[in-house]
N, C-alpha and C positions, 0 to 999 in steps of 0.2 A: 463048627466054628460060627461066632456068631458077631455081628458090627457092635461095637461099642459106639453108640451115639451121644455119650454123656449128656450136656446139657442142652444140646443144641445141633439140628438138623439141616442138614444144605439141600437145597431144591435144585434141579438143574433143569432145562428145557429135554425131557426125554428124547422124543423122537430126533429131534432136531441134533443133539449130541451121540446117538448112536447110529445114526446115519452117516455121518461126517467123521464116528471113530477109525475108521481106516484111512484115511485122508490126512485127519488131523497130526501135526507135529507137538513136541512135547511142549512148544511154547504157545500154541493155541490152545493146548487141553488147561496150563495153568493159566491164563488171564479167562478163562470160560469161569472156571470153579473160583475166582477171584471176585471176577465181575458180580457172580449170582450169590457173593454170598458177602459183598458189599454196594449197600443201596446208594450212598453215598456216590459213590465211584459210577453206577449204572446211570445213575439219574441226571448228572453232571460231569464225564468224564477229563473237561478239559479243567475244569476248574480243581481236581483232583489229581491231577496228572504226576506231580509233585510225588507225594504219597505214594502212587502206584509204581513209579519208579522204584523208590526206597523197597516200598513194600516186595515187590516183583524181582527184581535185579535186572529189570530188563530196560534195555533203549526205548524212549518215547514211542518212536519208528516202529519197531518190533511190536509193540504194543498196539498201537495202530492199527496196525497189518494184520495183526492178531483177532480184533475185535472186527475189521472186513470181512474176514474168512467167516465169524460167526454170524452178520450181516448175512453173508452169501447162504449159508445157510439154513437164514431163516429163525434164527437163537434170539436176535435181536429186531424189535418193530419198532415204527414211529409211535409219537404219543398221541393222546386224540390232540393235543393245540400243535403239534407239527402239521396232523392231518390236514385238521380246520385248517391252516394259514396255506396252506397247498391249495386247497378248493379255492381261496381268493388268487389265487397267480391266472391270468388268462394268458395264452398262449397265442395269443394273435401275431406279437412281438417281443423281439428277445429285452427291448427296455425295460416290459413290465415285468420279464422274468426274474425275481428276484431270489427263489429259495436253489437250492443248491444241490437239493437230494429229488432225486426221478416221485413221482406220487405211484404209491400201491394199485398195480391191477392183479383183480383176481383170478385165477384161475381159471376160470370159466371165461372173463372179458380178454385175458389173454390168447385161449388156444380160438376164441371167437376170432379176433385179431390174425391170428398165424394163418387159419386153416383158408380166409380167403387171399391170403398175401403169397405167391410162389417165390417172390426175393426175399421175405424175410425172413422163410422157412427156411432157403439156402446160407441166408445169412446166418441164423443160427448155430446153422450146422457146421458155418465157416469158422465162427468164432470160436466153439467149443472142439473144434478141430484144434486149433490155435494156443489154448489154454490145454487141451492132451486130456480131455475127459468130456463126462455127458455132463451138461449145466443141466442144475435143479431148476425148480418153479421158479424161485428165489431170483437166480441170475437171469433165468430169461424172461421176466417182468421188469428186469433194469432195463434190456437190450431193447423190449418192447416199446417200453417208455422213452427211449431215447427216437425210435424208427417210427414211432404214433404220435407221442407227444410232443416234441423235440421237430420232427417232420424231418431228420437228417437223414442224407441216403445212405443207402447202403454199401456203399465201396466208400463213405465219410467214415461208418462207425465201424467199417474193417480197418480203414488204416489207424484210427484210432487202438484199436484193436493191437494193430501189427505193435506200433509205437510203444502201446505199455507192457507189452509182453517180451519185447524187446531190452527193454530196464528192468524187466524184473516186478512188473509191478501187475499180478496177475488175478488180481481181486476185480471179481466186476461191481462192486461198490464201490471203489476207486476209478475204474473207467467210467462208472457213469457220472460220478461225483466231475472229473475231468472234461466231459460232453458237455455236464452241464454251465459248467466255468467257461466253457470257448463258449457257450454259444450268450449268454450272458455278455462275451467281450466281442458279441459280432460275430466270431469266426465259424459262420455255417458252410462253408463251402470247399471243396474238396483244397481247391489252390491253396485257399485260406490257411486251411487245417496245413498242407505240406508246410507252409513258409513259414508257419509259427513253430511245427516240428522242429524243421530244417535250423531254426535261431535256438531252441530250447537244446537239441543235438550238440551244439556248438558250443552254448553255456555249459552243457556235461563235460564235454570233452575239456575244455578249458578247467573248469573244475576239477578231473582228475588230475589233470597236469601239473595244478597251482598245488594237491595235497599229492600229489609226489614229490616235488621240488621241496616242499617243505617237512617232506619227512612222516607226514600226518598218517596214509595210507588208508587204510578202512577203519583207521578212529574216526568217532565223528565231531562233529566242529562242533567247539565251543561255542555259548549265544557271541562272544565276542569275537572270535574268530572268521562264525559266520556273517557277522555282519559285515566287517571290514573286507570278506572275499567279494559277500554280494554288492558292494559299493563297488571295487575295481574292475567286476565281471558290468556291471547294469549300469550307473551312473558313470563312472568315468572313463569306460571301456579301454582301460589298459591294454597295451601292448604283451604279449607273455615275454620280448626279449625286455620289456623294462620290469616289469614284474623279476625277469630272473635276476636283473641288475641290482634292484633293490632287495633281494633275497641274503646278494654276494656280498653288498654295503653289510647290511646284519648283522651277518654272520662274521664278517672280517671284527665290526665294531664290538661286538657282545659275546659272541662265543655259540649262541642260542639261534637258531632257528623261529624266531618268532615273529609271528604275525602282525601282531601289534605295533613293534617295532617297523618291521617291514612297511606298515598304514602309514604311520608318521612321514615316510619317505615320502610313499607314495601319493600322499595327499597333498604334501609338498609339491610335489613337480606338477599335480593334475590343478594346482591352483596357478603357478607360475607358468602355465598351459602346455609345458613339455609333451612332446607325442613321440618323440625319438631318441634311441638311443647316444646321437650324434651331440642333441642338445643336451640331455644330462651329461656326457663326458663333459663339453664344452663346459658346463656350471661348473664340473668338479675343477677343469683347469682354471677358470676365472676365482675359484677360491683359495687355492692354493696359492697362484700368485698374488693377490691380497693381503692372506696369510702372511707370508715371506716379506711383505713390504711391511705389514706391521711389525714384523720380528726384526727387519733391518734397524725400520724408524726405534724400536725400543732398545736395540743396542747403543744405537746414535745418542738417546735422549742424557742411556744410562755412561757413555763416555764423557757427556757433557756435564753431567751431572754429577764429577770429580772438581770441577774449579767451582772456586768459590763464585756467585754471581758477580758481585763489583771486579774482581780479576779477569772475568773473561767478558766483560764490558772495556775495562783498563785495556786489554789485549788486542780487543777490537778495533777501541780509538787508534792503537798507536800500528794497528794493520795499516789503516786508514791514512792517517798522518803520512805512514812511510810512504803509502801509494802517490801522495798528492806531490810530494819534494823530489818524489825521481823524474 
């Protein structure tokens, strides 16, 4: 049997792809052979995104997730101008830290690094405990960079550790990418690090909540959808019993579970400064009876609005007249 190569030949990072074939799932082995055989898409991922969706059938997410694994790997490097702008970030302070991804150590500066360190070498071991397998070069040059270059301790970049693995989120390009964002926002410190958990915890959990109530489940959120959630969760910090209430308004009104609809409430009451269930009922009964009084005055107007006007002026005077002679 022989390969038909017709006009054109795909390259793929060998060792790196057959090291990882036992690991890999079928939707990391297709954005591998995606990626390497669109430059396009390698060179500029976000700006392509569009496309590779269409192209791929797969969620943004998925894809993402996908191209970390090869990241962790080692499939994928920085370019020499990511390099270069790495070598300008000093590390005195997290103000001037401005890039986002850990800088490359080699192999050799790494196991230099480990072999005089006894906590990092356990920490290692903690991590890759944690994750249910032995981390390559790859990943433990991220862990490296975050415990050398980062200065973060070691029970910081476990619980980091615990947190992502916890979600589901078990890419250590993704945790380090995450180190590097806390520590960018300040958050070096173990307390730090729990209380920003402890609120991000709370926005998930809220979040599941908000796409069960509305039916969503493990679909994922439209750009519109997600916006209007992340406004109620982060700016206006909704209540979830006023959330359910304007859920129940919606759906009585429309028939539809939507969100969109749902926003309009909700931004209604978070402008009119409602925080309780107590006070949107109250609105509902102060409109109702409103309501009712304009439905009254418009029957009234339209009783009235049987006589001719001179006759129910005539009618008035001679009300008047009679009242003054008795």
């Amino acid at each position: 049997m022989d390969i038909n190569y017709a006009s054109k030949v795909l390259s793929l990072p060998y060792d790196c792809v057959m090291n990882a074939l036992k690991s890999a799932n079928a939707d990391q082995l297709r954005v591998i052979i995606y990626a390497c055989s669109n430059e396009q898409f390698i060179s500029e991922p976000q700006k392509n995104r569009a496309r590779a969706v269409k192209d791929l059938q797969m969620q943004w997410s998925d894809i993402e997730n996908a191209l970390d694994f090869w990241r962790d790997n080692g499939a994928f490097i920085d370019t020499d101008r990511e390099k270069d702008q790495m070598q300008t970030v000093k590390r005195s302070s997290s103000a001037n830290l401005l890039k986002k991804v850990a800088p490359e150590y080699t192999g050799k500066e790494a196991a230099e690094i480990i072999e005089k360190n006894v906590t990092l070498q356990r920490l290692i071991d903690k991590c890759g405990a944690m994750l249910g397998k032995m981390l390559n070069k790859n990943e433990v040059s991220h862990i490296v960079s975050m415990y050398d270059y980062l200065q973060l301790s070691a029970e910081y970049i476990q619980v980091l550790f615990e947190y992502c693995v916890e979600n589901d989120k078990k890419s250590v390009v993704y945790i380090s990418r995450m180190a590097f964002s806390m520590f960018d926002s300040d958050v070096t410190t173990v307390e730090g690090l729990k209380l920003m958990l402890e609120e991000e915890r709370k926005k998930n959990d809220l979040l599941y909540r908000i796409k069960e109530l509305f039916g969503i489940g493990a679909r994922t959120l439209t750009t519109k959808e997600k916006g209007c959630i992340n406004k109620w969760i982060d700016e206006y910090k909704t209540p979830f019993e006023l959330i359910t209430e304007a859920y129940e308004i919606t759906v009585d009104k429309t028939g539809d579970a939507s969100v969109v609809y749902a926003n309009a409430i909700l931004k209604r009451w978070h402008e009119a400064g409602y925080t309780t269930l107590e006070q949107t009922k109250a609105e509902a009964e102060s409109y109702k009876a409103s309501k009712k009084a304009k439905e009254q005055k418009t029957q009234n107007n339209a009783k009235m609005g049987n006589f001719d006007e001179e006759e129910f002026l005539d009618l008035a005077l001679k009300r008047s007249y009679k009242g003054t002679n008795n």
